[in-house]
N, C-alpha and C positions, 0 to 999 in steps of 0.2 A: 513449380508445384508438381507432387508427384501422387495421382491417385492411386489406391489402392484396391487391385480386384477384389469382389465381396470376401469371394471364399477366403483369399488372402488376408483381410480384414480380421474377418471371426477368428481363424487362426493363429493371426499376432495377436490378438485381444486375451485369447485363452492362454495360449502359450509364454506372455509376459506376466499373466497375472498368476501361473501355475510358477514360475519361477524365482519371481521375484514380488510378485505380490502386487503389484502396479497395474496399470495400462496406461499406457502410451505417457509414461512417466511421472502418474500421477497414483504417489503409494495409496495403499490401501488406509490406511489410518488418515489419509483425507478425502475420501470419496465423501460428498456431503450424501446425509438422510435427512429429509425433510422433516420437521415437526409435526408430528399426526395432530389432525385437527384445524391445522393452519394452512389454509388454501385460499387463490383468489380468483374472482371469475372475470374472464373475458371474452366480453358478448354471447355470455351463455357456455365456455369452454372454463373446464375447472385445470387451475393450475396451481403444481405444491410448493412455488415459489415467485415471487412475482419478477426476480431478475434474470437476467441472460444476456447471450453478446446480440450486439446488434449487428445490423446486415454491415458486416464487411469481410476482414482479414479471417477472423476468426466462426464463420459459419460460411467459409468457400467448400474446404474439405470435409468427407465426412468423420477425418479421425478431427477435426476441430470439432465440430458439432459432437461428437461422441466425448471427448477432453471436456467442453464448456457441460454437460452433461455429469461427467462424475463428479465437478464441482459445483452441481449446484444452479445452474440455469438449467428453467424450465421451463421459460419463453424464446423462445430459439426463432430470432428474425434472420430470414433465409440472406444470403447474398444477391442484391439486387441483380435482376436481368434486362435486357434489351436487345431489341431487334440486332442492331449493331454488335453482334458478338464476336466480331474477328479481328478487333481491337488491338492495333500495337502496341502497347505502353510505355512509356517514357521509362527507364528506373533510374536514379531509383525516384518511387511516387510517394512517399511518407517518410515526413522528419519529424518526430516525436521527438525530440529534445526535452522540450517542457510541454506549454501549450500545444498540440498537435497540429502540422500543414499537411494536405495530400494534394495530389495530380489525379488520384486515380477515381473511377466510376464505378463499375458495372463489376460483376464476376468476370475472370479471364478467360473463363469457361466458355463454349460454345453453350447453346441453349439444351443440346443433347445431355451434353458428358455434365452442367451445371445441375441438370434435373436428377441425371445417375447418383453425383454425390449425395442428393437432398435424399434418395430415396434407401440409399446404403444403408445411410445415419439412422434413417426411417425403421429400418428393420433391426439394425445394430442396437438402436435404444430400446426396442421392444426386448429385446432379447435383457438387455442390462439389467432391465426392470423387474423382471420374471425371476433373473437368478440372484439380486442383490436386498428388492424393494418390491416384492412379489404383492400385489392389492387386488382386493375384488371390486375395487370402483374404478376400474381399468388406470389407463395412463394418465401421468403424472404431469405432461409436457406438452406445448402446444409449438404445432409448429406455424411462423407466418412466416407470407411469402411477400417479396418483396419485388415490385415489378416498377419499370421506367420507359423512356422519357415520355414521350408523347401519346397520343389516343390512337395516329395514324399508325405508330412503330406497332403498340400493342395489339389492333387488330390485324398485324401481319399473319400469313399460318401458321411461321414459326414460331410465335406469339402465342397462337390461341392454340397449339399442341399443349407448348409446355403448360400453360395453365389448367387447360382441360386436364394435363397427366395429373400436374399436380392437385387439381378438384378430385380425381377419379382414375387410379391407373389398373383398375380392374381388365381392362381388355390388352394394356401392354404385354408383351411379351417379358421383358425385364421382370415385372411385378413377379411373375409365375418362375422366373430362373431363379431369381431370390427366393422364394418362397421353398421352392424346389432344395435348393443349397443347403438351408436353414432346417427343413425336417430333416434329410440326409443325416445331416451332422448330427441333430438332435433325437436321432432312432437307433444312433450307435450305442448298445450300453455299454460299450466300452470305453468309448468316447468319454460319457457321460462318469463313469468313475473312474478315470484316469483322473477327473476336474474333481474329483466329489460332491457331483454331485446326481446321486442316486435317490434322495429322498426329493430333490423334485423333478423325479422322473417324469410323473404323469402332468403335470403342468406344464411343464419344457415342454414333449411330445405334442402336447395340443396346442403351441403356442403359435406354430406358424400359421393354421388355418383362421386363427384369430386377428392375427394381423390387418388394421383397416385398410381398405383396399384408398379410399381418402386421406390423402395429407393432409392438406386445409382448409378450412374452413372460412381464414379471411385474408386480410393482403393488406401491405403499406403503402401507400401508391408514393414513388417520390419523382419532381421535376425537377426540370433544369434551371436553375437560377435564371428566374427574368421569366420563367413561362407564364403568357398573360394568365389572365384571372379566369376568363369562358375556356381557356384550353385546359385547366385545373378541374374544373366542373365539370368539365364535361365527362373527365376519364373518370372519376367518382360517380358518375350517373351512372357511366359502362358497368362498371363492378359493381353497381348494388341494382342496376334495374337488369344487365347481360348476364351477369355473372354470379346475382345472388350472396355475393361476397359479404363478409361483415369486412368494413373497410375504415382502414385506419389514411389521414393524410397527412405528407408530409409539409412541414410549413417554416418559411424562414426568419433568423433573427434581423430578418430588416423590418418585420412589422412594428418594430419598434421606430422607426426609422432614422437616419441620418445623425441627427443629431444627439439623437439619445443613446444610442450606439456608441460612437465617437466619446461621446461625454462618460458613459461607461466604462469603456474601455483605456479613457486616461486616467477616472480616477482609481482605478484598481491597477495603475501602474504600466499597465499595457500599452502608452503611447505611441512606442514605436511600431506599431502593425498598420499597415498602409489599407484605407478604404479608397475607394472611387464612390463620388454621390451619385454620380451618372445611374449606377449598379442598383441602387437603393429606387430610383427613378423608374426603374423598367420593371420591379419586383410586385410582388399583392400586398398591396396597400390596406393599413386596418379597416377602414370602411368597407372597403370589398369584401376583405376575410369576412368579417362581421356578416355581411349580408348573405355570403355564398355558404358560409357554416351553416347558419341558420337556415336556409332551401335544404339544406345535404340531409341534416338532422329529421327536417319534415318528412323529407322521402325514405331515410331510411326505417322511420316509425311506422310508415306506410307501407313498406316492404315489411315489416318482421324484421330488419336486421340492426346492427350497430354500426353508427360512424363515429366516427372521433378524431384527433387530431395526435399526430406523432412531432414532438416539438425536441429541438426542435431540426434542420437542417444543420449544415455546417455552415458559416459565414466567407461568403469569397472576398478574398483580401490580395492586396499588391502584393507581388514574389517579390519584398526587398533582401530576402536571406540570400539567395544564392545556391540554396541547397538542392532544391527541386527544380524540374524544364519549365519550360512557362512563364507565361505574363502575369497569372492567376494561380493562385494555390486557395486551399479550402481550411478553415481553420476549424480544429474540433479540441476540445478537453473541458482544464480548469477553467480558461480566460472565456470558453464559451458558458459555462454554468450562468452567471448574472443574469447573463443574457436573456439566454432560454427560462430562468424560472422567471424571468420578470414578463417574457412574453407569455408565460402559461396564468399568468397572475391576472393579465389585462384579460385575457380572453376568458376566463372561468370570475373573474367580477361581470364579463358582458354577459354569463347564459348564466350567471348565479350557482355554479359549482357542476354543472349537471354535464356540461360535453365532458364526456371521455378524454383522456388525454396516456397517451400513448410517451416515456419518459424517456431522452439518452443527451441532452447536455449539460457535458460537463458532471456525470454520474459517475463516483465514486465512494469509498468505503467512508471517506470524510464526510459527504454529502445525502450518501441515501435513505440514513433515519430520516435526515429533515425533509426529502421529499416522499420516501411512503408516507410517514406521518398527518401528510396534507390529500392524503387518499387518491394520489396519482399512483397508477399501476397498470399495466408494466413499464420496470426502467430496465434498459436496457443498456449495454456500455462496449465502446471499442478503443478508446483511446487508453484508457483505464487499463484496460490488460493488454498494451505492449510494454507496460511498464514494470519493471521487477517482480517476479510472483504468478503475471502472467493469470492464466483461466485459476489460479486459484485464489485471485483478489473477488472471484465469485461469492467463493464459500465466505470469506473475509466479511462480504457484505452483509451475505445471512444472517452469520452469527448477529453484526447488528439491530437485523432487522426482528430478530428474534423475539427479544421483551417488546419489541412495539404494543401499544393499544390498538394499532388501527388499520389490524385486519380484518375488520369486520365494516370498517367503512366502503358506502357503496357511490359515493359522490366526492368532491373533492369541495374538503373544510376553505372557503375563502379567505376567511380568516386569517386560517395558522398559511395558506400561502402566502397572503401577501404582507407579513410580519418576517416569513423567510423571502420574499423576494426583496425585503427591505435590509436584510441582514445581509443575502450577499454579495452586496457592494462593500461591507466592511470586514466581513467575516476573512479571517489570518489567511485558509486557503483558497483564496480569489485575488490575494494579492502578488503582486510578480518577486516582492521581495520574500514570498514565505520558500523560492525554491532560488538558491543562490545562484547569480549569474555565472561564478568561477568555476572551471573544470577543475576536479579532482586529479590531479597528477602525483609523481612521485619525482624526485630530482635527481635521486640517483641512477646509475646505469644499472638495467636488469644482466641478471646473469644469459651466461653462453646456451644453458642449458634450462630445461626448465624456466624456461624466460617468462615469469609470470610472478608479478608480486600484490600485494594487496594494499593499495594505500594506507589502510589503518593501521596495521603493522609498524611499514616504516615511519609513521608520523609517532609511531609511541614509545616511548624514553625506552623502554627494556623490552621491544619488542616481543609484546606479547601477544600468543599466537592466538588471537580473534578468530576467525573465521571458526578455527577447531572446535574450540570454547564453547562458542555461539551451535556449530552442526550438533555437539553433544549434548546441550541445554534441549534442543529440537526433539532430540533422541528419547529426550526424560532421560538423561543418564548425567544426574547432577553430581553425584560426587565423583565422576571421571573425570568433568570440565570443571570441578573444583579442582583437581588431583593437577590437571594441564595447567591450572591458573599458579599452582602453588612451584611448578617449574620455574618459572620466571619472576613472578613477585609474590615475595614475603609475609606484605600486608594486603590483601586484601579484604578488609573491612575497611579500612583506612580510606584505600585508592577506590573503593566501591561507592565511598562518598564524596570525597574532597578530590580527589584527581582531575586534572585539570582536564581531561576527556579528549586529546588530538585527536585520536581516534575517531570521535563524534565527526572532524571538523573535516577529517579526508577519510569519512566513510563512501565507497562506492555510488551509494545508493544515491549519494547526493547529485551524479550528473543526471538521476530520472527523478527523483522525487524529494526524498526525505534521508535524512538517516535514521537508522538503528539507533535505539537507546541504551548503547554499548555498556556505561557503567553502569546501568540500573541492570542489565544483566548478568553482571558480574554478582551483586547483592543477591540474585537469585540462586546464581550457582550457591553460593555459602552460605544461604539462610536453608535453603532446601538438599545442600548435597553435603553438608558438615558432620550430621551425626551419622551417616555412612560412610565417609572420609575417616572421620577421628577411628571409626572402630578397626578399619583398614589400616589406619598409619600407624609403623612403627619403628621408633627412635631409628635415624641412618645407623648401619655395619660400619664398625670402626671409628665410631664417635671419642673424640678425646687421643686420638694415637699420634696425629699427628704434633707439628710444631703450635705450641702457644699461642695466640694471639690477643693483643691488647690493642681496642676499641675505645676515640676518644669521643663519647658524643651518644646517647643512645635515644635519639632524636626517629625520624625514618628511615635517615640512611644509616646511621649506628644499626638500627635495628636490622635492617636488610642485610649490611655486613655480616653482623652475627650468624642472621639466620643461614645464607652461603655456604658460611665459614665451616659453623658448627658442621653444616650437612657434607662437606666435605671432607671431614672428619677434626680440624680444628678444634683445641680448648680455646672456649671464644669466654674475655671478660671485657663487658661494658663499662667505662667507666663516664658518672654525669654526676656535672654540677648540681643540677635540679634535684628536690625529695623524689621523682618517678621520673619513669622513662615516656617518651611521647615528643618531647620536642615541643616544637610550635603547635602542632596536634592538639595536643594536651594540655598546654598553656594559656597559647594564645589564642587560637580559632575558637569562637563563641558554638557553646555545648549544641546550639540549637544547628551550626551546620554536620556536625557529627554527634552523637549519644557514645559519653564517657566508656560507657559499656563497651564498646565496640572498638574503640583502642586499647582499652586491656585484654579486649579476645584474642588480640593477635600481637602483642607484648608476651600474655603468656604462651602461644603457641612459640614464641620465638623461644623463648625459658623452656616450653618442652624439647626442645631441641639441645639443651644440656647451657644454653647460654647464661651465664653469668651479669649478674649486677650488682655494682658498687655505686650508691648515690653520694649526693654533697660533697663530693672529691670538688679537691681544690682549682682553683681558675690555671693554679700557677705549675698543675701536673707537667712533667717534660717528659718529653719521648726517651731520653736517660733513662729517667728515675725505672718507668714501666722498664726498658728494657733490663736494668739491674733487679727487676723481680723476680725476669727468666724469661719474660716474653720474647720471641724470635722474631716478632713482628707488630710494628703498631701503625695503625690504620687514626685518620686524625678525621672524622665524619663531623665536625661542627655545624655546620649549617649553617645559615648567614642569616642570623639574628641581629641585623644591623638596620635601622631604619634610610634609605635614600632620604627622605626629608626636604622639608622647605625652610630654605635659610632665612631667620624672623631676628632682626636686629633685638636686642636687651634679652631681660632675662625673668618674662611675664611667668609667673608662675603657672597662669591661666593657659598656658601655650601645652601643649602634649605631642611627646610622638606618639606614632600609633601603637608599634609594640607594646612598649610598656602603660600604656593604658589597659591593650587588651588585657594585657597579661595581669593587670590588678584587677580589672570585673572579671576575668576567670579565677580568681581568686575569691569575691565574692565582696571585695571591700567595697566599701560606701563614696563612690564617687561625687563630689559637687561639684553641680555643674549650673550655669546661668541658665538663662532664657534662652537666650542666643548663643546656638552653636556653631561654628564655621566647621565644616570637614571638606580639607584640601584635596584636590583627590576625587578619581570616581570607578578605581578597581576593584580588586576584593576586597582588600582593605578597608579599603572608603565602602562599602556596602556593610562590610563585618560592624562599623563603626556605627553607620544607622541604626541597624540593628538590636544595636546596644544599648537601644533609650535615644539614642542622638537622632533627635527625630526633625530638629531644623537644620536645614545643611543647605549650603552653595555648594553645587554640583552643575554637572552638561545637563542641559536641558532631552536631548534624544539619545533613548535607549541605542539607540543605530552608532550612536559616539563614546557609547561608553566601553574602554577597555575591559572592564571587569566582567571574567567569564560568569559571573552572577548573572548580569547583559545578554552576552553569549549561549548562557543557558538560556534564557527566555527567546532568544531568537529561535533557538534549536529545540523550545517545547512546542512552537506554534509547527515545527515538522516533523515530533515523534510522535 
């Protein structure tokens, strides 16, 4: 880790944001703004969002803390401390593969250079807020601090500094260097409109002396797994009767215990994660919680302050991976979410909704409608943004949180909890099979140079170039990444629906979480970037110069031929059996998985492209006859309109292949059909065939077994 001096800080902050529009790589077009009017309070601190990272990775530095900030958390839970700060750590300490395991504790930080960064951030966001989100009901963002293990560590001096800094660092010297730094820069008018900004001269100016000389206000207290129950209490007594804290505690997923855990965790697929009951034996047992919340709550009402409960811990489990040092590793994500909301479920039925409850298991964009909704606030999350996206599955979350009802709840609904603590034992993402066990690889050998390829590429028939596609879609620049789509493939209306999606299947994304919903953004590029595209497009230079060519088939690959051909400059003529061109498209696949419309969109783009068609040509055309018309070249695109089939002794009339069934209800005729239907079969085909009225069918009983990407699609919705 590499801190960054203040001044240094402010400087690369202005400086990347004068050049490129960012800080610290987070463009300007996603800095989250809170929604005015939507705020939530805690223990009396108003905050303009109720999420943020929680004490680890991502609140050590202050450019973390400043990053989780322009997207959107505005509960900023500090990196835990401890006496013990000259810690050598094992690396690597975090395997985030899926579920998340750690080794590690505390900040790496000593207790000094720990406090420095809390206090950078401290100044860094005053300032952010003054020139982005400027309010006369001061700041937006709370910060808590996060202190451990013991009561003995915590009243060490080097203990009761940093907390007292952090209560109060009006008499430091730091407080006054920064503060110092911060007018300096901010008395430069030059300074000031080199950035542009001159019109909030006079608030900038006055903004350092405004600065609270107070960080915070309250504190997370967390222990060490097994810390008896009187050792738990007592350091919650320290911080609300010593130290006046509003104090949150942390508390772990064994209150559930042993067995319910265990039971949890297999039927959500997780078998394989090793406990010790031993572990569960030495941990605060529900009755204890029960009794020692309930003291805490009294005394803090007694005090003026708030207590509550920050749910939950991470669960320590047997290292049978291999990946991390240790005999122990700490489990934290999806597989913990059951968990923790079912222990927030037992405890909020024990006080009847009223203890506070502080949120971070297993918190995600998937997840945290259904837990604000339940009037739990703040969630907090770290396992969550190591995973693709990073501090911007912040804003992610927002936006969901945005239409909520129930920001104005001041207690937690029992109710809608434990209706969600009941769902996520079966809810898609809690189960081990909603994130695929198989690595995303490629088989071919990467190039010498430039050795970097992108699985969804080479998993796709005509290598089309996704990633580009996908950055220009990003951009709002749709009919560019229509323009890039139309390089490679022909139809895209076609492949926007019915394609068989590899892509999907060796997306990236899928070694951390989900994939992309690759062909559904392809439909966006060409519903939204078409009538900018069409005005743009025009007919290729040299159309028609070159040699003839005659096309047998004007199916998808007829059509893509064509379209090539022509663009190459090629006189391209289709010739088909069929009254129109489409193929199997247009025939046979039932209207409801593609709309007819949408194969003629790009039938006739291919036609604008000068391409030719001749229907009801005969079965018995030869490559002769075309070539004695003048053609220099014939291309034979049939497509394999042949049924594989089940071999059925006699000759039932009652028997069908599948083809030419479909191909009669795409036609519109009046099929009769019994009571009892068999459909052999359970891939597209056999789905298309359900479909179609065929609504009694022997088929595999588990979607898990069925070839047909119809299947596959459904596996692949419960992870876009």
């Amino acid at each position: 880790m590499r801190p960054i001096p203040f001044e240094e800080l402010l400087t690369r902050i202005f400086d990347e944001y004068q050049q490129q529009r960012s800080i610290f790589g987070i463009p300007e077009q996603q800095f989250y703004s809170p929604v005015k009017g939507k705020t939530v309070s805690v223990f009396g601190e108003t905050c303009a969002t109720p999420v943020g990272p929680a004490a680890g990775p991502h609140t050590q530095l202050a450019q973390n803390i400043v990053t989780s900030w322009l997207t959107g958390g505005r509960f900023i839970e500090l990196k835990t401390v401890q006496i013990l700060d000259r810690l050598e750590l094992e690396k690597p300490c975090i395997d985030a593969e899926d579920e998340c395991f750690n080794t590690e504790w505390s900040t790496e930080f000593t207790l000094l250079k720990a406090w420095d960064e809390y206090l950078k951030a401290w100044f860094a966001l005053h300032l952010l807020e003054a020139m982005f989100q400027p309010s006369d009901s001061g700041k937006s963002f709370i910060f808590n601090m996060s202190v451990g293990y013991n009561l003995e560590g915590i009243k060490q001096p080097p203990m009761q500094q940093f907390i007292d800094n952090m209560m109060d660092a009006s008499d430091h010297p730091k407080f006054a260097q920064y503060r110092d730094t911060l007018n300096k820069l901010l008395q430069d008018d030059a300074f000031l409109a080199r950035h542009g900004l001159q019109e909030k001269r006079e608030s900038l100016q006055a903004l350092p002396a405004r600065i609270p000389t107070s960080m915070v206000h309250g504190v997370t207290l967390s222990t060490m797994h097994g810390c008896p129950p009187h050792e738990i209490e007592a350091i919650c007594r320290y911080m609300l009767e010593e130290k006046g804290l509003n104090t949150f505690v942390k508390l772990n997923p064994t209150l559930l215990g042993y067995a319910r855990v265990r039971e949890i965790l297999d039927v959500c697929g997780f078998g394989y994660i090793g406990l010790k009951e031993e572990s569960f034996d030495h941990d605060l047992k529900l009755t204890q919680a029960l009794e020692m919340l309930e003291r805490l709550m009294a005394l803090a009402k007694e005090k003026s302050l708030g207590f509550g409960v920050k749910l939950t811990n991470t669960l320590g489990t047997i290292n049978n991976k291999g990946a991390l040092p240790g005999e122990e590793m700490y489990m934290s994500g999806r597989a913990l979410f059951p968990l923790s909301i079912n222990v927030a479920a037992v405890l909020s039925r024990a006080f009847d909704g009223k203890l506070p409850i502080s949120y971070s298991g297993g918190a995600s964009q998937l997840t945290i409608r259904d837990i604000f909704d339940t009037g739990i606030r703040p969630i907090t999350m770290a396992t969550d943004l190591l995973k693709p996206g990073g501090y911007l599955r912040l804003s992610a979350c927002m936006r969901e949180l945005e239409g909520s009802d129930a920001w104005g709840l001041d207690h937690v609904d029992v109710e809608r909890l434990n209706r969600l603590a009941a769902d996520a034992l079966t809810m898609e993402y809690t189960q081990k099979h909603w994130k695929p066990e198989e690595r995303i690889e490629v088989a071919e050998d990467l190039p010498l140079t430039d050795c970097y390829v992108a699985p969804c590429v080479t998993a796709c028939a005509i290598k089309q170039d996704i990633p580009e596609y996908i950055r220009l879609l990003g951009e709002h620049r749709y009919a560019d990444a229509l323009e890039l789509i139309y390089q490679r493939n022909a139809l895209p209306a076609i492949t926007g629906h019915i394609c068989d999606h590899q892509c999907q299947y060796n997306c990236t994304r899928l070694d951390y979480d989900s994939a992309l919903n690759i062909r559904e953004l392809k439909k966006v590029a060409l519903e939204k970037g078409w009538d900018e595209y069409k005005q743009r497009w025009h007919k290729p230079a040299g159309s028609g110069s070159r040699h003839p060519v005659a096309v047998i088939g004007a199916g998808p690959a007829g059509l893509a031929a064509g379209y090539f051909l022509a663009r190459a400059g090629h006189p391209v003529t289709l010739f088909e059996r069929e009254a129109n061109a489409g193929g199997v498209v247009k025939n046979i696949i039932p209207q409801f998985r593609i709309p007819a419309e949408l194969i003629q969109h790009d039938i006739d783009f291919v036609a604008a492209h000068g391409v030719k068609f001749e229907y009801g040509c005969s079965p018995d055309l030869t490559v002769e006859q075309l070539k004695n018309q003048g053609f220099h070249y014939v291309l034979i695109a049939t497509g394999t309109d042949k049924n594989s089939g089940v071999k059925l002794a006699g000759d039932n009339q009652n028997v069908w292949k599948s083809l030419p069934f479909l191909r009669e209800y795409n036609k519109g005729t009046a099929l009769k059909l019994g009571k009892h239907v068999v459909v052999v079969g359970a891939g597209n085909t056999a789905m298309g065939l359900r479909s179609c009225g065929v609504t009694r069918s022997r088929r595999r009983k588990s979607n898990d077994r069925l070839p047909s990407f119809t299947a596959r699609d459904a596996r692949m919705a419960r992870r876009v």
